[in-house]
N, C-alpha and C positions, 0 to 999 in steps of 0.2 A: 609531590613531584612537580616540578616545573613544568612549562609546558614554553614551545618555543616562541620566543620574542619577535614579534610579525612585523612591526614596526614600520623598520628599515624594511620588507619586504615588500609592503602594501606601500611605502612609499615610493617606492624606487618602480613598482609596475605599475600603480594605479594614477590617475590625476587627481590633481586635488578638488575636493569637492566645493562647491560654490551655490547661495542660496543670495538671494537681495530682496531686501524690503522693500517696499514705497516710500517707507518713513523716513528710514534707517538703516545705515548700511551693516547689519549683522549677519557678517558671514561665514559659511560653517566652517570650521577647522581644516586643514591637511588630511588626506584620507589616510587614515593608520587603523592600523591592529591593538586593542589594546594590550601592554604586557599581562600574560597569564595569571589568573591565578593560582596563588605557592598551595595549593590545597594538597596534603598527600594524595596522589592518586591509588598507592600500593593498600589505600584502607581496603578495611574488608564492609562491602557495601556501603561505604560512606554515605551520609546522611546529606552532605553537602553538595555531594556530587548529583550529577543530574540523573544519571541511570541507575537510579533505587529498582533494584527487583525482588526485594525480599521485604514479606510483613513478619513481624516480631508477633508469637503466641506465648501466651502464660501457659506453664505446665501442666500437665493432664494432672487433675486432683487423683489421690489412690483411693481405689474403692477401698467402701472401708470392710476392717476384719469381722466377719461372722463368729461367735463364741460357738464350742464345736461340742455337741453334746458326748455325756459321758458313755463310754460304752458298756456294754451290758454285761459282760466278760472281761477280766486282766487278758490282755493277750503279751505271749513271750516278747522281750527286747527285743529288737529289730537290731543285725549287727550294723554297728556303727559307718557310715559310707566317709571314705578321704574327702578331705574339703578339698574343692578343686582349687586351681593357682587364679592369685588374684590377677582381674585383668580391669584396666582403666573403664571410668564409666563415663560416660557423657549426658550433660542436658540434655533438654530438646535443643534439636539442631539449626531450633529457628531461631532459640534466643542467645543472641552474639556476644557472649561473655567474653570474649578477645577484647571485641571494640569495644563493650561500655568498658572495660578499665581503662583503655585508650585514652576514650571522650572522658574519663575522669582525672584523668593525669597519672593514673596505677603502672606508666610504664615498665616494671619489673613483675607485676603478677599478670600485666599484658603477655609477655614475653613469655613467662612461665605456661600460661594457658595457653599461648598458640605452639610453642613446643610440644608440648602434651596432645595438642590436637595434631601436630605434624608429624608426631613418632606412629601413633596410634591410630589415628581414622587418617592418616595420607587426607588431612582438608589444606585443598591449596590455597584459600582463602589466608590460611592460618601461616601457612610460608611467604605471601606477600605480607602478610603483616610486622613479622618478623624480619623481613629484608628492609622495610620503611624505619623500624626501631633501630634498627643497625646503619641505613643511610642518613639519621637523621640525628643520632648521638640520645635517643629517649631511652632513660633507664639503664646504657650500656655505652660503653667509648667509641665512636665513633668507627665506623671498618667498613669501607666500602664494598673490599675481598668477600666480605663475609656476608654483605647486601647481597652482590652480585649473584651470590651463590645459591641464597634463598628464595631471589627472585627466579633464576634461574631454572630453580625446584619448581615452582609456580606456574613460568611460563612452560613448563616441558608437560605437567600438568595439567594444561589446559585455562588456566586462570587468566581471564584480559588484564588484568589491575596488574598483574605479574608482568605480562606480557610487555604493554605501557610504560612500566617503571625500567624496565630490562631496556628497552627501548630509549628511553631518556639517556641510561648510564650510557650506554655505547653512543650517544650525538656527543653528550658533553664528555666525556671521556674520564669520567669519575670509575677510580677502580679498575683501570685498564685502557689501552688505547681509544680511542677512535674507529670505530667500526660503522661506518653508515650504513655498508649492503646489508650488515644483519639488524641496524636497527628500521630502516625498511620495512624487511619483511616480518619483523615485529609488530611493526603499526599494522602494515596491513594485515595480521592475523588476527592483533586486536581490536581492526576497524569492522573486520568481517564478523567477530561475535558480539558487536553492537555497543564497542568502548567508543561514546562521543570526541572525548579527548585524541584519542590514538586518530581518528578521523580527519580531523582539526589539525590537528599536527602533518599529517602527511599530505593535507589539502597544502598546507604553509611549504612543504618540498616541492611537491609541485608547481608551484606558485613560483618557489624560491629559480630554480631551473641548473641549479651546481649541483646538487644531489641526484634528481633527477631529473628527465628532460623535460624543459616548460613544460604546461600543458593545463590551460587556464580552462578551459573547460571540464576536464578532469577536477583538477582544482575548487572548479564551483560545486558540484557533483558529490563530492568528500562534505563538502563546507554543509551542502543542503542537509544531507544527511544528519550533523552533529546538530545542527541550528533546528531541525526536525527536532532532535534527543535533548533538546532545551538549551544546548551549550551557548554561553552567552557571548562569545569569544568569537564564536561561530557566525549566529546570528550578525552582529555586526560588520564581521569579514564580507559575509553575504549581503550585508544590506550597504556596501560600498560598490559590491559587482554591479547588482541591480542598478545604485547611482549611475554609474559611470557604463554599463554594458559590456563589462567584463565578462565573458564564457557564457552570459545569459542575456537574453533581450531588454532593454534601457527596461525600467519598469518604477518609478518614481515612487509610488504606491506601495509596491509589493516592500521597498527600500525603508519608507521610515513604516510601515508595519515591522519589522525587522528591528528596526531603531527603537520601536517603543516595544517589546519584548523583551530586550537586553539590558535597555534600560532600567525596567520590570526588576532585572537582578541585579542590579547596581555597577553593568557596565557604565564607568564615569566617561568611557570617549561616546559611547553610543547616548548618554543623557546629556552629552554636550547637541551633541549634530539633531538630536531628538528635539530635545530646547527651540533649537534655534529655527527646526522647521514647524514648532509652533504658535513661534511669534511672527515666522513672516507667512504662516498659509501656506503650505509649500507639501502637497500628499496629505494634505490632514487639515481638517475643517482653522480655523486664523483662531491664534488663543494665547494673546499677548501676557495676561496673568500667571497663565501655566508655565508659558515657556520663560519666565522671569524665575518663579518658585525651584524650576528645575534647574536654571543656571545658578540660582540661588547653594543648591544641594551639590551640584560640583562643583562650583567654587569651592565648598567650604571639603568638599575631598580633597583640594589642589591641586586640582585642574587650570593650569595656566591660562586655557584657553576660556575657558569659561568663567575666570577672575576678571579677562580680558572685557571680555562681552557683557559682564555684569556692570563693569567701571562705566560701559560704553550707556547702555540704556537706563544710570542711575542719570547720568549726565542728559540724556535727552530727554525723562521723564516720561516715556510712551510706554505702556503697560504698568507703569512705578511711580511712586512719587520722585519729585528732582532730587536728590541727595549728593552733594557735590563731596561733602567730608569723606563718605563710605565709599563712594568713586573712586577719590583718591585713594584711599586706603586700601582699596582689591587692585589699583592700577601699580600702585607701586610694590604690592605682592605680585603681579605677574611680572611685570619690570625684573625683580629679582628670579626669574626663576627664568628669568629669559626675555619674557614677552613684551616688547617695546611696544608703546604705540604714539607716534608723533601728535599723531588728532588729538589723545585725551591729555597731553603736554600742554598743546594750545589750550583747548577748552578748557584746562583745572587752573592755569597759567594765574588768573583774575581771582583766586583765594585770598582770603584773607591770613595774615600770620598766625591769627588764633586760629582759625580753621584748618590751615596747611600742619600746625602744630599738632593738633588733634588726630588728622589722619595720619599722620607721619608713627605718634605713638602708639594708633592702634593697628597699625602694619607690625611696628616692629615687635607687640605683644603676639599678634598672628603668628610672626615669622617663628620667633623665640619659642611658643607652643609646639610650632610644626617639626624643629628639631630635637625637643625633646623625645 
């Protein structure tokens, strides 16, 4: 389940953030949200997700059978007793046969087990999962009508994952209008039983202030909470407020701590701004090596902006060797993806044609990989 795009949000209310070297002017990106991760939320206790609350146990061994001595007397037939009506059985309930077919790609014996669990043991777990396989086209045609309805089941049930996804359909309007006031008070039910994401999301309404009314300290409050529950999405959001002294007290420190947790999970905006505050010292002891490696690791996610900064400090040689070829070569991958910079135009300007050559074709091998 999607989760919503901050972007435009954190741009349009926050300033941009700004960091300067002594050396080198490496400075940190535009403050933004990164876009969410496409992870389904509707799983049942996803692995990926931050708020794991269930451990998996292997099944009670059966005692074994006692051989039963013979008796000492024939005793008369016992009359025969009616079998009773078969009724479903289940595992143990801690081990998630839903989702490992899931995470194995079994989408159709997915679908069949969370049925079976949703006719029978009412597990709402088992109806958000079934609403994500029907949102998501896995193992069955595509039906939003039919998501909605499962989610539905979930959320009424008490499930936040249900809750969360019920929540997404009604913003984006998949499967039926546009409904903000109920998907609201979805987040907020599902921020109250401790969904990160659902948190995260309605910190981003807040924030937003068309849904509902501003309220940035509200906002920070939501954010702490999910960025608390590990979300990385969050953290970041929060370690922008911190910069800047949005809804919470300036706090520089508390900021790239924040930045290097998010980072931690492969937020690629927070391993930019993370980077780049520890090549110029900036909250965090000076570590010109590290913060190359790290710009190094977003670039090669596609991060413009750290394609940018990487072209910039091969060309200065401070913390790196000078490398002018590979300069150019991340400069004119940011170049395309948007990111001009007149400075490294000048500075690359004095190439030689065999060199100019070389990075020119190992951009466009980059570029050519990154579309496929």
């Amino acid at each position: 389940m999607r989760l919503l795009r901050p972007i435009s949000i954190l741009g349009c209310c926050l300033m941009a953030a700004a960091g300067a070297s002594a050396q080198i002017s490496l400075t940190p990106p535009a403050a933004q949200t990164p876009a969410p991760a496409s992870k389904p939320a509707a799983k049942k206790e996803t692995p990926k997700e931050i708020s794991k609350d269930t451990s998996k146990e292997a099944p009670k061994p059966k005692a074994p059978t006692v051989a039963k001595k013979p008796a000492a007397t024939p005793k008369p037939a016992a009359t025969p007793t009616p079998a009773a009506s078969p009724t479903p059985s289940f595992d143990d309930p801690n081990v998630d046969l839903v989702y490992g077919a899931y995470q194995r790609g079994l989408y159709k014996t997915a679908l069949d087990l969370a049925l079976t669990r949703a006719q029978y043991a009412g597990d709402a777990k088992a109806m958000t999962m079934i609403g994500e396989l029907y949102s998501g086209a896995l193992g069955v045609k595509r039906d939003y009508a039919k998501a909605i309805e499962w989610y539905q089941r979930a959320a009424d049930a008490g499930d936040r994952e249900g809750m969360f996804a019920l929540a997404m359909m009604k913003l984006s309007g998949r499967g039926g209008p546009v409904n903000r006031e109920q998907a609201v008070k979805l987040l907020a039910s599902a921020a109250k039983l401790g969904n990160p994401k659902a948190a995260y999301n309605l910190a981003l309404l807040y924030l937003d202030g068309q849904t509902l009314p501003q309220d940035v300290k509200r906002s920070a409050e939501l954010l702490r909470i999910a960025a608390d529950a590990g979300n990385p999405e969050a953290q970041y959001a929060l370690a922008t407020f911190y910069k800047e002294g949005t809804g919470v007290p300036q706090d520089i420190d508390k900021a790239v701590r924040l930045l290097q947790a998010a980072s931690l999970a492969d937020n690629v905006d927070a391993e930019v701004e993370y980077a780049i505050a520890l090549y110029n010292g900036t909250g965090t002891p000076k570590n010109e090596a590290a913060g190359v490696a790290l710009l190094r690791k977003a670039a090669r996610q596609n991060s413009p902006i750290a394609q940018n900064r990487l072209a910039r400090v091969l060309v200065s040689g401070q913390g790196v060797a000078v490398d002018k070829v590979e300069a150019l070569k991340w400069h004119i991958v940011a170049k395309t993806a948007g990111k001009g910079d007149p400075m490294l135009d000048d500075a690359l300007a004095s190439l030689s044609p065999e060199d100019r050559a070389k990075a020119q074709e190992a951009a466009r091998k980059w570029i050519g990989n990154d579309k496929k």
